[in-house]
N, CA, C and O atoms as a GROMACS GRO file, in nm:
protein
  372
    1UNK      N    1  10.318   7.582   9.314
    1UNK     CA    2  10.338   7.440   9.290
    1UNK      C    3  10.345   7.369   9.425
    1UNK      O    4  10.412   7.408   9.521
    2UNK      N    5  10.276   7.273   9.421
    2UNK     CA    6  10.323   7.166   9.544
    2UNK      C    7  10.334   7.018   9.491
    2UNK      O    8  10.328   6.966   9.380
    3UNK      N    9  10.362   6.951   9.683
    3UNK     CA   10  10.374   6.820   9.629
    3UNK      C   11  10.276   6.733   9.663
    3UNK      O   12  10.198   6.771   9.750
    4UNK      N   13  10.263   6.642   9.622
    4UNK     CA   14  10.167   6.587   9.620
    4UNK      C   15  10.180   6.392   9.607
    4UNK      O   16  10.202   6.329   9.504
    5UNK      N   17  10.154   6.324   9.781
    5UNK     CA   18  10.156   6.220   9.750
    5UNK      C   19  10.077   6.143   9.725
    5UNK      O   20   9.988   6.137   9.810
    6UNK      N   21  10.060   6.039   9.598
    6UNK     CA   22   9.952   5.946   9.568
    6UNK      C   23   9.943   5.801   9.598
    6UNK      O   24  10.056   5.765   9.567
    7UNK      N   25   9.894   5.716   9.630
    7UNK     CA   26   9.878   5.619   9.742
    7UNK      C   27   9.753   5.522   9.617
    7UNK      O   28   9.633   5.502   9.632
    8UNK      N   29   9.831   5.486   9.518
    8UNK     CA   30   9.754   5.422   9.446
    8UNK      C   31   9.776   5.275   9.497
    8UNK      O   32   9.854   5.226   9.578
    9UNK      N   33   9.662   5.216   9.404
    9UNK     CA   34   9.644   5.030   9.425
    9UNK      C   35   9.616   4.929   9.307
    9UNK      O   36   9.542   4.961   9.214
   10UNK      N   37   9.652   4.855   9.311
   10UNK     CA   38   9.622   4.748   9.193
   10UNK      C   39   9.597   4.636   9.238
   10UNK      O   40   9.587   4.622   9.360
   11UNK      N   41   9.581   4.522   9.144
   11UNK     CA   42   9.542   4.357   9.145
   11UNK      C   43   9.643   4.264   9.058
   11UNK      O   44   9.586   4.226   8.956
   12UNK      N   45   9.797   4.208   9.072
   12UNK     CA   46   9.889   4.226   9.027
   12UNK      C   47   9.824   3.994   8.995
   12UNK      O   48   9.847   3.895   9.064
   13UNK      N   49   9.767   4.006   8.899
   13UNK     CA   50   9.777   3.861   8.865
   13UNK      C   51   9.881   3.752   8.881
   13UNK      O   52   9.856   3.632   8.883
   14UNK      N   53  10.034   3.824   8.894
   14UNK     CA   54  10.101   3.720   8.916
   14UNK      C   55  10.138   3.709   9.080
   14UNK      O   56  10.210   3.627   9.137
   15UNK      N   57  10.061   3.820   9.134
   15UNK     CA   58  10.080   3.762   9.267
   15UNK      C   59   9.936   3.684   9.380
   15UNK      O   60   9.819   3.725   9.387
   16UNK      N   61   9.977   3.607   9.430
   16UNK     CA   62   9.839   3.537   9.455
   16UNK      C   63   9.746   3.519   9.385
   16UNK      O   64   9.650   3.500   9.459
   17UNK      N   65   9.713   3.514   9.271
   17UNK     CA   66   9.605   3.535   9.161
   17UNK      C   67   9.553   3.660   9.152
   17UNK      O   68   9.438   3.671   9.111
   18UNK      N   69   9.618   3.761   9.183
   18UNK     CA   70   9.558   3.883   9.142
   18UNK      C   71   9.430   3.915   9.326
   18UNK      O   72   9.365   4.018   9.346
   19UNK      N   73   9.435   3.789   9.427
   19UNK     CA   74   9.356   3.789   9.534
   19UNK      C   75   9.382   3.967   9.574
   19UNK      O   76   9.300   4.058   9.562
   20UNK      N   77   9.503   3.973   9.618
   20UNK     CA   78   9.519   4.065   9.711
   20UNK      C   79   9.587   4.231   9.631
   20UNK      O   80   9.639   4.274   9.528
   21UNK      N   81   9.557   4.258   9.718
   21UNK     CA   82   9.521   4.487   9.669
   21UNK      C   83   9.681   4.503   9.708
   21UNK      O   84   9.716   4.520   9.825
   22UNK      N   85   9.781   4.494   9.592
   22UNK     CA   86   9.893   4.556   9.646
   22UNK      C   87   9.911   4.711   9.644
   22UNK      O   88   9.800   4.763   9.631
   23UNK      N   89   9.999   4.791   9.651
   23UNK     CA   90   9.989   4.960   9.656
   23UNK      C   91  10.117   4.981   9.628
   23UNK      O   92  10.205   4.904   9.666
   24UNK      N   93  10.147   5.123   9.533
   24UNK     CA   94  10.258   5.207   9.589
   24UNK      C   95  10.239   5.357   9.590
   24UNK      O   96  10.130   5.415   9.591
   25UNK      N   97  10.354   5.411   9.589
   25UNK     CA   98  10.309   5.556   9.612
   25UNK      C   99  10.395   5.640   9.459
   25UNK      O  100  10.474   5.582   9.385
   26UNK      N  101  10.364   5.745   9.450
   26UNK     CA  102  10.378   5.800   9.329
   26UNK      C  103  10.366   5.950   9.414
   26UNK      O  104  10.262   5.995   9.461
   27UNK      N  105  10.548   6.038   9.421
   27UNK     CA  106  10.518   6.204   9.418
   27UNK      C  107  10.507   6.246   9.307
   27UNK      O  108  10.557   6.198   9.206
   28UNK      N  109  10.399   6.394   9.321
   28UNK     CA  110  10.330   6.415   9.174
   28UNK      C  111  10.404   6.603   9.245
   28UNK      O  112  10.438   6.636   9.358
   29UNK      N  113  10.400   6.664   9.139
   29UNK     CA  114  10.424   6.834   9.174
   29UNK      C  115  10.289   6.878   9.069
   29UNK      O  116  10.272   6.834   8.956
   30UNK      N  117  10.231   6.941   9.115
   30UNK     CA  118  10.097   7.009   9.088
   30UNK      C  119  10.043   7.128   9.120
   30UNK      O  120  10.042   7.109   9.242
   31UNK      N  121  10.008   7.209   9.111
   31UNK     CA  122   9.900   7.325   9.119
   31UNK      C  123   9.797   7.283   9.200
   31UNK      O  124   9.771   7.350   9.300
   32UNK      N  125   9.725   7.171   9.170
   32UNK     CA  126   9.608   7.142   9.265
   32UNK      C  127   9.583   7.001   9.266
   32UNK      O  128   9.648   6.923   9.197
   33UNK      N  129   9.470   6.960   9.360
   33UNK     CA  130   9.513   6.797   9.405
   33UNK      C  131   9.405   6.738   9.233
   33UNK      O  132   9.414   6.617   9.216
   34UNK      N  133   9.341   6.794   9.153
   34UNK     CA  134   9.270   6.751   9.061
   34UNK      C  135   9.365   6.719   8.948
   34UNK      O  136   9.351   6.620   8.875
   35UNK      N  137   9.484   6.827   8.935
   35UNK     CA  138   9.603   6.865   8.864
   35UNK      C  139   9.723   6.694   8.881
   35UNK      O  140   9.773   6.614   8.802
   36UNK      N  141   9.721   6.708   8.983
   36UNK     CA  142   9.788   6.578   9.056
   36UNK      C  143   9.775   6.479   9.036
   36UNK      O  144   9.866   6.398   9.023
   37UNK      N  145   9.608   6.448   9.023
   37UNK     CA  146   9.503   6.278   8.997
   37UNK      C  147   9.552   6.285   8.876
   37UNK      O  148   9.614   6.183   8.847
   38UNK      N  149   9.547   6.390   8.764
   38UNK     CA  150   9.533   6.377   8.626
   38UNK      C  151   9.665   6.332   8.595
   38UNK      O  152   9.660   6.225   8.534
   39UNK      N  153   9.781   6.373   8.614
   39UNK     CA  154   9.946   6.316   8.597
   39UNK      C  155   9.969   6.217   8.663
   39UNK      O  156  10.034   6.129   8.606
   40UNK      N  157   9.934   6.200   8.774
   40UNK     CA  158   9.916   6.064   8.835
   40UNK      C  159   9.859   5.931   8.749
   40UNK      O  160   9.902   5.816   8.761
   41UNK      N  161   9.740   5.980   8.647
   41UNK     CA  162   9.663   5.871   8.563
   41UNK      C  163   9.827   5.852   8.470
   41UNK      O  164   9.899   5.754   8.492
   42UNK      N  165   9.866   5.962   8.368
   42UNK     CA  166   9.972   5.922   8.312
   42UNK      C  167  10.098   5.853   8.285
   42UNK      O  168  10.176   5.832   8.192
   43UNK      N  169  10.082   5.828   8.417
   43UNK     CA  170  10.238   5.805   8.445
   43UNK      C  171  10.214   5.586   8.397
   43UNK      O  172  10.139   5.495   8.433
   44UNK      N  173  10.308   5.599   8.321
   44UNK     CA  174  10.288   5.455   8.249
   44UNK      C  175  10.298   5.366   8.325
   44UNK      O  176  10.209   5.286   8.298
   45UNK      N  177  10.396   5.307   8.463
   45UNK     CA  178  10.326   5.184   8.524
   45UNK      C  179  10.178   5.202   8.562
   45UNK      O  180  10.108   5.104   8.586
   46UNK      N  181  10.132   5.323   8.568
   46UNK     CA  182   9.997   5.334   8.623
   46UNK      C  183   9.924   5.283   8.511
   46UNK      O  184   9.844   5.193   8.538
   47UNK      N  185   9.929   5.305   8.439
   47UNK     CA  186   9.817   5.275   8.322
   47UNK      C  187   9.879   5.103   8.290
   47UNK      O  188   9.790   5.019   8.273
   48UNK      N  189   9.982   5.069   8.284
   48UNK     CA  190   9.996   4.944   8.261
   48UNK      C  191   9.956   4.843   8.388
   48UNK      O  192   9.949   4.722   8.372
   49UNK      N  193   9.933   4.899   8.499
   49UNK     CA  194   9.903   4.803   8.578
   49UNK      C  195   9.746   4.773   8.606
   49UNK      O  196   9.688   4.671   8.642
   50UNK      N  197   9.694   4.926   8.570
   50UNK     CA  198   9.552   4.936   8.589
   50UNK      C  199   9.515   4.975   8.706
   50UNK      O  200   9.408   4.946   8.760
   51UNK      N  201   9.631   5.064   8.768
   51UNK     CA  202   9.584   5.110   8.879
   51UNK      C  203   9.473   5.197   8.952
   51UNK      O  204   9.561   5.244   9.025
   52UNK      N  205   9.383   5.247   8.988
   52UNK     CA  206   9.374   5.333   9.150
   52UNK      C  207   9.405   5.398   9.197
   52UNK      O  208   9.512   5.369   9.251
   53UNK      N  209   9.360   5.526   9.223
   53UNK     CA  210   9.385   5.596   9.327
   53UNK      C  211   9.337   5.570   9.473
   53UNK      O  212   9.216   5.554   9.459
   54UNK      N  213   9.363   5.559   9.588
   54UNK     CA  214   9.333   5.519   9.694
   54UNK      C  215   9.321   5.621   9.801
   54UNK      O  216   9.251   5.625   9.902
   55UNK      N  217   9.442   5.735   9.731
   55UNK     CA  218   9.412   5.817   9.837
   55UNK      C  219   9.521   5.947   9.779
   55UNK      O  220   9.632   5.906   9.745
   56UNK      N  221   9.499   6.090   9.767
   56UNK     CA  222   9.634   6.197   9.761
   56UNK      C  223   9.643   6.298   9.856
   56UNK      O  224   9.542   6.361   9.889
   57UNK      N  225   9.772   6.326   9.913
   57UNK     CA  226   9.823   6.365  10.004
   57UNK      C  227   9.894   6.479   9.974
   57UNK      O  228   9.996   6.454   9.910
   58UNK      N  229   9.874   6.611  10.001
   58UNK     CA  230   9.935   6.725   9.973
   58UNK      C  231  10.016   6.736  10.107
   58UNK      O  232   9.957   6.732  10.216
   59UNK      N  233  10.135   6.748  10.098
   59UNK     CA  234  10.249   6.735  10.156
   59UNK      C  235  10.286   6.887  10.170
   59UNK      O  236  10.276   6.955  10.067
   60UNK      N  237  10.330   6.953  10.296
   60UNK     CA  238  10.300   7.082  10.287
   60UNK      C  239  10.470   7.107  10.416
   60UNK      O  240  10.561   7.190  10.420
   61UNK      N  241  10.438   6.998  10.489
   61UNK     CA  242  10.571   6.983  10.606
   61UNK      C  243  10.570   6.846  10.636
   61UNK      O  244  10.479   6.763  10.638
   62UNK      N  245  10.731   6.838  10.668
   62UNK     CA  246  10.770   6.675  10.750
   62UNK      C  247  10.829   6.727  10.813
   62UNK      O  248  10.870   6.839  10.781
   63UNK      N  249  10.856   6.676  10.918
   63UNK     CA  250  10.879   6.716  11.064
   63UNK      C  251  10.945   6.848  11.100
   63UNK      O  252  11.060   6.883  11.125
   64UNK      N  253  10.840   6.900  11.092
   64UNK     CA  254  10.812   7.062  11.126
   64UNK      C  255  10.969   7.119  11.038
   64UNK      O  256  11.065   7.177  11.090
   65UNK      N  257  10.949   7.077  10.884
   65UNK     CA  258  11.016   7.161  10.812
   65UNK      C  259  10.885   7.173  10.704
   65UNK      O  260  10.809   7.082  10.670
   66UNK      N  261  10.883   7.281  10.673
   66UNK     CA  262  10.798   7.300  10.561
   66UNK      C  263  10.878   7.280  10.417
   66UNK      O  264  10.985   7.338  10.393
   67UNK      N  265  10.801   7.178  10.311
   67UNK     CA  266  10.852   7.162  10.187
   67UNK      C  267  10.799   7.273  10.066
   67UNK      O  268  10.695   7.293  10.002
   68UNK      N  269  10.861   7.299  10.071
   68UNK     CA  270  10.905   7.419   9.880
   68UNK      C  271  10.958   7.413   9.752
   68UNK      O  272  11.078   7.427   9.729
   69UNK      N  273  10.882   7.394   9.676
   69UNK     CA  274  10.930   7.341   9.525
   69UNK      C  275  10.985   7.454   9.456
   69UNK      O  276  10.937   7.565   9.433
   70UNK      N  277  11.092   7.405   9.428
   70UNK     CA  278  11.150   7.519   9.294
   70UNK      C  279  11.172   7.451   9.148
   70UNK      O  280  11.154   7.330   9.133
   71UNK      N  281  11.203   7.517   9.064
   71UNK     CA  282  11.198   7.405   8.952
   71UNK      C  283  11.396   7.379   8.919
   71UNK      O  284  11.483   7.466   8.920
   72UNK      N  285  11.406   7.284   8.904
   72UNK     CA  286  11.554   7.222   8.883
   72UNK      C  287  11.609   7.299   8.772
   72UNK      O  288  11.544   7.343   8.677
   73UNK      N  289  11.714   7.310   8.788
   73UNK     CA  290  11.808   7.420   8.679
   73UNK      C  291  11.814   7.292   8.586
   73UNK      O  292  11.775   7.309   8.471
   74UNK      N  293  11.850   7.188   8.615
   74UNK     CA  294  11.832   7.070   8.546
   74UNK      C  295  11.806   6.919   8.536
   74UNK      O  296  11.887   6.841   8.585
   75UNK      N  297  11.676   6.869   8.462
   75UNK     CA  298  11.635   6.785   8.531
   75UNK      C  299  11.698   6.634   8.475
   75UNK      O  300  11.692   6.602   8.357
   76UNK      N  301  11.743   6.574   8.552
   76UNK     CA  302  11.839   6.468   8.572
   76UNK      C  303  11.753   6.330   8.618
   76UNK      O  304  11.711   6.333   8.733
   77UNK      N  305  11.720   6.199   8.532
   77UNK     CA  306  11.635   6.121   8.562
   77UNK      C  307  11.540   6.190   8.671
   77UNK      O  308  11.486   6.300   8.656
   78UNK      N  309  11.528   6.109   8.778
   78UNK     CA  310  11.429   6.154   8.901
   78UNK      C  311  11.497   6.248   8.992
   78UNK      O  312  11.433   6.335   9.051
   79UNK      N  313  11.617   6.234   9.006
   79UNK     CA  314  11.713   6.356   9.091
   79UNK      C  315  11.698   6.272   9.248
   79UNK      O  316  11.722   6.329   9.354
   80UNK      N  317  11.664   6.159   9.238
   80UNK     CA  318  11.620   6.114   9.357
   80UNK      C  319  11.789   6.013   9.405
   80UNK      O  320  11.879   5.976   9.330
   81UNK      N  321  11.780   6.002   9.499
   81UNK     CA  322  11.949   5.922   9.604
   81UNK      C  323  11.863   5.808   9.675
   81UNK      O  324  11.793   5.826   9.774
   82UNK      N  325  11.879   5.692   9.609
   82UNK     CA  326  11.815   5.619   9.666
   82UNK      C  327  11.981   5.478   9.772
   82UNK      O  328  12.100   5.460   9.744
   83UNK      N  329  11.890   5.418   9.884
   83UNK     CA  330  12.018   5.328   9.973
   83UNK      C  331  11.890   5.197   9.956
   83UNK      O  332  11.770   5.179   9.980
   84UNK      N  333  12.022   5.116   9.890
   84UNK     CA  334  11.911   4.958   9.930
   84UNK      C  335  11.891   4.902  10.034
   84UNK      O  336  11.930   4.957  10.137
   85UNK      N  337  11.822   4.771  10.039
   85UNK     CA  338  11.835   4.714  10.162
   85UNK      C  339  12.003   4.623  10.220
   85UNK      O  340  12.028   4.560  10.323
   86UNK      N  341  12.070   4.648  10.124
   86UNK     CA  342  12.212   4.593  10.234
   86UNK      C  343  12.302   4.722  10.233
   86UNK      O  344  12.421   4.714  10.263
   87UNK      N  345  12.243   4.842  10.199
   87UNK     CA  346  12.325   4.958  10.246
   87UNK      C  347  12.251   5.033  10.391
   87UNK      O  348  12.304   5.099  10.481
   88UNK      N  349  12.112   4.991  10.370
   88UNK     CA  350  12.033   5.038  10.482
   88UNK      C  351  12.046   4.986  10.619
   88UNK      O  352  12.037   5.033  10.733
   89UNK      N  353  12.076   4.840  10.554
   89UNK     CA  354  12.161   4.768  10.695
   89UNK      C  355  12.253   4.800  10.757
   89UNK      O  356  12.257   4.785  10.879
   90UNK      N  357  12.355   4.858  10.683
   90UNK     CA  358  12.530   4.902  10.717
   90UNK      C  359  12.496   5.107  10.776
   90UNK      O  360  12.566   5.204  10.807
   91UNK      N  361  12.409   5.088  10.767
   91UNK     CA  362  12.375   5.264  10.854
   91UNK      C  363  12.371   5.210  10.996
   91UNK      O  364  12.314   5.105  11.027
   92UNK      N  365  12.421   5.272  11.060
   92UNK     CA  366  12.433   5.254  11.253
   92UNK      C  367  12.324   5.368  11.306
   92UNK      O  368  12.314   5.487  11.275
   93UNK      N  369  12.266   5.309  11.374
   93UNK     CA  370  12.201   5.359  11.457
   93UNK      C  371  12.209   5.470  11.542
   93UNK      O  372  12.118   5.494  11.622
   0.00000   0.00000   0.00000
């Protein structure tokens, strides 16, 4: 299994008239980067926005740690720890 980042795009009508290509990113865990595109299509803001793929990124190391998937003893919404922007502020340098 790996990971796999996707770097999709859309045309969001209520912003500027739909003028400009906004993006986000979407981690996918996959077997292979074809495996990846295909769950990537699923995932429902994708299909509700009408997104794009732009680009996928098999993620293998960040800064010279190598990443390794195991599967979660239990899976808990996204399992993800997210800091907003007025907690990101209050981090010191």
């Amino acid at each position: 299994m790996k990971l796999y980042l996707i770097h999709a795009g859309f045309y969001d009508k209520k912003v500027s008239g739909g003028f400009y290509e906004s993006h986000t990113n979407y981690f996918v865990a996959a077997d292979t980067k074809m495996e990846a595109k295909k769950k990537a299509k699923t995932i429902p803001e994708y299909t509700d926005k009408k997104m794009h793929i732009d680009g996928i990124m098999e993620v293998n190391q960040v800064d010279g740690y190598d990443v390794l998937l195991k599967r979660a003893k239990e899976e808990k919404d996204d399992g993800q720890v997210t800091f907003g922007y007025d907690e990101v502020k209050k981090i010191d340098s």
